[in-house]
N, C-alpha and C positions, 0 to 999 in steps of 0.2 A: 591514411586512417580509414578504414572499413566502420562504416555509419556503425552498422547493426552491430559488430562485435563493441563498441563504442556504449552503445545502448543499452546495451545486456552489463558493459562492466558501470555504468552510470548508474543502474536499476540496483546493482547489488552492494557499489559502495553507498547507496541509498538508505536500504534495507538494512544493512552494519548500522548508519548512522542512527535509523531509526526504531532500532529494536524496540524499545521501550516503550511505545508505543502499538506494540501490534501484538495483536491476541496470538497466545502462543507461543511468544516469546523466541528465546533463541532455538527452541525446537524444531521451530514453525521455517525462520529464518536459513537455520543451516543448512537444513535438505535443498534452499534453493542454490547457498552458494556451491552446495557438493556437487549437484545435478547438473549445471549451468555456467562454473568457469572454465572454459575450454581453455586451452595454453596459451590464443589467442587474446581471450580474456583478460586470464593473468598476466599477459603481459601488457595490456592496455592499463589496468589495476596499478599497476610496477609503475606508471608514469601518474597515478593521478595523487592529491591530496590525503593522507593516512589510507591510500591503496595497499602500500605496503603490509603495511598491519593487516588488512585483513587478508592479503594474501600468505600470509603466517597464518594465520586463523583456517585460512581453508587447507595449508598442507598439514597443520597438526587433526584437524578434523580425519583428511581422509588416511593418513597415519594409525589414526585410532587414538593418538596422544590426549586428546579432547574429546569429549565425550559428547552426541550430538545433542544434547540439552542443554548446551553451557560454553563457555569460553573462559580461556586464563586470564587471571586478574587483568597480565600488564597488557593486552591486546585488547580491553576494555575501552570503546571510542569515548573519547573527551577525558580517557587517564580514569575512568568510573564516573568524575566528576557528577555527569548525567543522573545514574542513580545513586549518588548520596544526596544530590538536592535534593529529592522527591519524596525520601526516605527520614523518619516512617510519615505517615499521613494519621493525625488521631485528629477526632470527630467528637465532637459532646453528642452526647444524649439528642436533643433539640433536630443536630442537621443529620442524624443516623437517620432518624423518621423521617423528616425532607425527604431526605435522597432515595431512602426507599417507599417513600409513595410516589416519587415523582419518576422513579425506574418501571416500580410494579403496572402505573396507571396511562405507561409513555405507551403511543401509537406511533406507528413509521412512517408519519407523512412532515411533511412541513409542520404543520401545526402541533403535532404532541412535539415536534421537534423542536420549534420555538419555547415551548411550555417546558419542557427540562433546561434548556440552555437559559431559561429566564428565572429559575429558581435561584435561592441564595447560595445556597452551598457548591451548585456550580459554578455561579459568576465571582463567589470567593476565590478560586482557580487561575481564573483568568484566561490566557490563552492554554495553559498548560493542565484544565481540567480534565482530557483525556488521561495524560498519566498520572495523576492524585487520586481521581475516582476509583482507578483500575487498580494502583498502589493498595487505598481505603478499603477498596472491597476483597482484597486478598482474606479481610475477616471477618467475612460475610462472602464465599464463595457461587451460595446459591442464586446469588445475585449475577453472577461474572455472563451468563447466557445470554439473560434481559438486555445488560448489560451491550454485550456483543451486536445484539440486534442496535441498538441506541447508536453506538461508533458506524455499523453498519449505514445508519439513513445518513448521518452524519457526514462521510466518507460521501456517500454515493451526489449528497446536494452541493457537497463541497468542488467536488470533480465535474458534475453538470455547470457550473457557474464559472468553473475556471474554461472548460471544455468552451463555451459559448464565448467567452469574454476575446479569447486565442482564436477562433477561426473569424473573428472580425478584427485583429489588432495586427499591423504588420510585425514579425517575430525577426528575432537577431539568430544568425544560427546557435546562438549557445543556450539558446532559451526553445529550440527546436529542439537541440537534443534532447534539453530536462524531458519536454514533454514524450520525445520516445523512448526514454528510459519509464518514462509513467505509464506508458501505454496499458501495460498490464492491469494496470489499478482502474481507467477510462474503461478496457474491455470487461472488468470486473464490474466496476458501476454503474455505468450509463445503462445496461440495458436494463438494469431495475427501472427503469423510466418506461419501461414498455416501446411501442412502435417510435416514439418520439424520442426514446435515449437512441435505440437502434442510429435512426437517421441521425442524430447528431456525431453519434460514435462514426459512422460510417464519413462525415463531411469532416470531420476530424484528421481522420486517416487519408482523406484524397487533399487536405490542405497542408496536411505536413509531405505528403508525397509531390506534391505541388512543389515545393521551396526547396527540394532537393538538389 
């Protein structure tokens, strides 16, 4: 098994899993699987859990059969299941105003961060406030930016914390791969941390390169 093409098909049957969750949606999503499964790929995909499926997904994409915004019903991970949970999100009167003063008045550090995640209408959510919020404010769009930056600090303290916890824990290799299939999300976030994400990003990469 070739680590790295391992990596890449870990990262992308990821991304399937997690569409709904990320800004952009399957738009954002597709251009990585078009760009990115090489036949190496897909065939590492072909052995994994609903690999399959999205290896249908990626040849109806570059086909044209699908259109790069979108996917067919039946190739929808978890059967759609995912988005009819979510689906619709309404809001009274009362957490509409919450939420958008606690979006408009959010700062990107720890502390605005704590202060939305400590509001009602987010801890209504639960762990699953990410995609309700992002659902919710489909009607209230002007909101979806602010928004983005909020997931953004979100994402980035979430990954510093997992990032630090991993270069002091001994890792299993199947919990090495997860994290090299993440890599891109660590090179994404960590360096919003400035000189100090750098360096952890960087002792990240020589401890997974370490356990090789």
């Amino acid at each position: 098994m070739n680590t790295k093409t391992n990596a890449i098909a870990l990262k992308l049957l990821n991304l399937y899993r997690q569409e709904h969750v990320i800004i952009g949606g399957w738009a954002a999503v597709n251009t990585v699987f078009v760009n990115e499964a090489t036949d190496d790929v897909i065939k590492e995909l072909r052995e994994m859990p609903t690999g399959k499926m999205l290896v249908r997904h990626i040849e109806n994409l570059r086909r044209g059969k699908t259109k790069m915004d979108s996917i067919d019903s039946e190739l929808l991970p978890y059967g759609g299941q995912m988005m009819e949970s979510i689906a619709p999100i309404m809001l009274t009167h009362d957490q509409w105003t919450e939420l958008e003063d606690a979006i408009l008045r959010f700062t990107p550090d720890q502390t605005g961060l704590d202060m939305f995640l400590g509001t009602g209408v987010v801890q209504n959510f639960g762990n699953e406030w990410p995609v309700a919020i992002r659902t919710a404010l489909s009607q209230r769009p002007n909101l979806l930016p602010k928004f983005e930056s909020i997931l953004k600090t979100y994402n980035a303290y979430k990954f510093w914390n997992t990032a630090s916890e991993i270069i002091n824990t001994p890792l299993t290799d199947r919990v090495r791969a997860q994290v090299q299939a993440d890599m891109p999300e660590y090179e994404t976030y960590l360096p919003l941390f400035g000189n100090a994400g750098t360096e952890l990003l960087d002792k990240l990469r020589k401890f997974i390169s370490s356990i090789n």
